[in-house]
N, C-alpha and C positions, 0 to 999 in steps of 0.2 A: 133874595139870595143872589150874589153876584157868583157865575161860572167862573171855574178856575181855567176854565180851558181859554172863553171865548172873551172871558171880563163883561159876558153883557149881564144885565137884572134879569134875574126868569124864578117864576117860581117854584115850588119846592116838588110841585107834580113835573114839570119841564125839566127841571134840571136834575130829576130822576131819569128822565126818558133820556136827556142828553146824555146823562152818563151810562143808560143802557148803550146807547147807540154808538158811541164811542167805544164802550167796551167790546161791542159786537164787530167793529171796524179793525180792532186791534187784535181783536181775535182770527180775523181772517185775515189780518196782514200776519201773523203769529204762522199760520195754517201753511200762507205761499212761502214764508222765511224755511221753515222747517221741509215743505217739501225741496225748497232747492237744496238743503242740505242732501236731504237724502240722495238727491239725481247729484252730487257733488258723489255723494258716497258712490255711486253705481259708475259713475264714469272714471273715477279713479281707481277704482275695482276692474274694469275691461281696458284702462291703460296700463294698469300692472300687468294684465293675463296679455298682452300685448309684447311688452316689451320682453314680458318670459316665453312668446311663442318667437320673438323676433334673436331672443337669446339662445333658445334651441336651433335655431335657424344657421346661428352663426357658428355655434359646438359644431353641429354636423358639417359646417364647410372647413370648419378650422381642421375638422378629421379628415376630409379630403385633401386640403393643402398638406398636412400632414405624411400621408402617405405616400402624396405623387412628392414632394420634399424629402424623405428616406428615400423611394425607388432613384430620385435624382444623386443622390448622397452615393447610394449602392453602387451604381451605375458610374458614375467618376472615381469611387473607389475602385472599382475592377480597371476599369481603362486604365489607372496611374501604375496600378499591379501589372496590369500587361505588358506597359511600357519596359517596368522596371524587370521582370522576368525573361526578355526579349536581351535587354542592358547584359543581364546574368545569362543569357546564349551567347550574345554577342562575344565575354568577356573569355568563353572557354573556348571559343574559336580563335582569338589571338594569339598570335608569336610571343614568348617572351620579351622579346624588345619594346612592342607595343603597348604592352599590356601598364607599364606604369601612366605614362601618356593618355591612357583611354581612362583610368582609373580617376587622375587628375581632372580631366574632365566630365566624364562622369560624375564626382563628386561637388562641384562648381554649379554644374547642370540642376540636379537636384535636391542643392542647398534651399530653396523654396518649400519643401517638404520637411520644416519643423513644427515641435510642439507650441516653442516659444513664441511664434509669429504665423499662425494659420493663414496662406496663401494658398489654401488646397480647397478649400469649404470656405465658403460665405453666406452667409445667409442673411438675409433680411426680410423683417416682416414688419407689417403694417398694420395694426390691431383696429379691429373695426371698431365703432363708437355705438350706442344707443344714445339719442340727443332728445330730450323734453321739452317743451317749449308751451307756454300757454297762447290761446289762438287770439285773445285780447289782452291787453294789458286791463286790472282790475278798474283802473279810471276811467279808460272808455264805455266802461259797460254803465258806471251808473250815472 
């Protein structure tokens, strides 16, 4: 009987045992295929609990950015109101004569202060990233 495996002549006891042996071989390369599976399963499994502890991470500073970002909003809100209520002391202290003149410039002054074009508030933010990356490329491994 010629093996299909090896093409050598063996007989029918041999190329029984061969093809135990081979099947035994196969089984245990079956065995390591399937465990790496599984350790694939487990470490994609702790890189997901990863990026959702790294994604908590970032909720909570985004709510800190958040908050000191309002008290800053609050905060230049009140100072432009103080400005502007001080303008409104100023204005009832003026003479008649004055008072168009302050008005004109007053109004010129605080033309920066529309809806249409926000020079009052600016904000900018910078959104943090979670980035993945595999530590080999799948060619170098095998």
């Amino acid at each position: 009987m010629q093996c299909l495996h090896c093409s050598k002549h063996v007989c029918m006891e041999c190329a029984q045992k061969h093809v135990a042996l081979a099947t035994e071989q196969i089984e245990i390369a079956q065995h390591v295929l399937n465990d790496k599976m599984s350790i694939i399963d487990r470490l994609s499994a702790a890189a997901k609990e990863r990026v959702n502890a790294d994604r908590n991470k970032i909720i909570k500073q985004a709510d800190i950015e958040r908050d000191q970002a309002f008290a800053q909003i609050d905060q230049l809100a009140a100072e432009q109101k103080k400005q502007i209520r001080n303008k409104s002391t100023h204005l009832s202290e003026l003479s008649l004569d004055e008072i168009p003149s302050f008005i004109q410039h007053m109004t010129s002054e605080m033309d920066y202060i529309n809806e249409a074009n926000n020079h009052l508030f600016r904000v900018n933010t910078v959104l943090p990233k979670i980035q993945v990356r595999q530590g080999l490329d799948f060619e170098e491994q095998c």
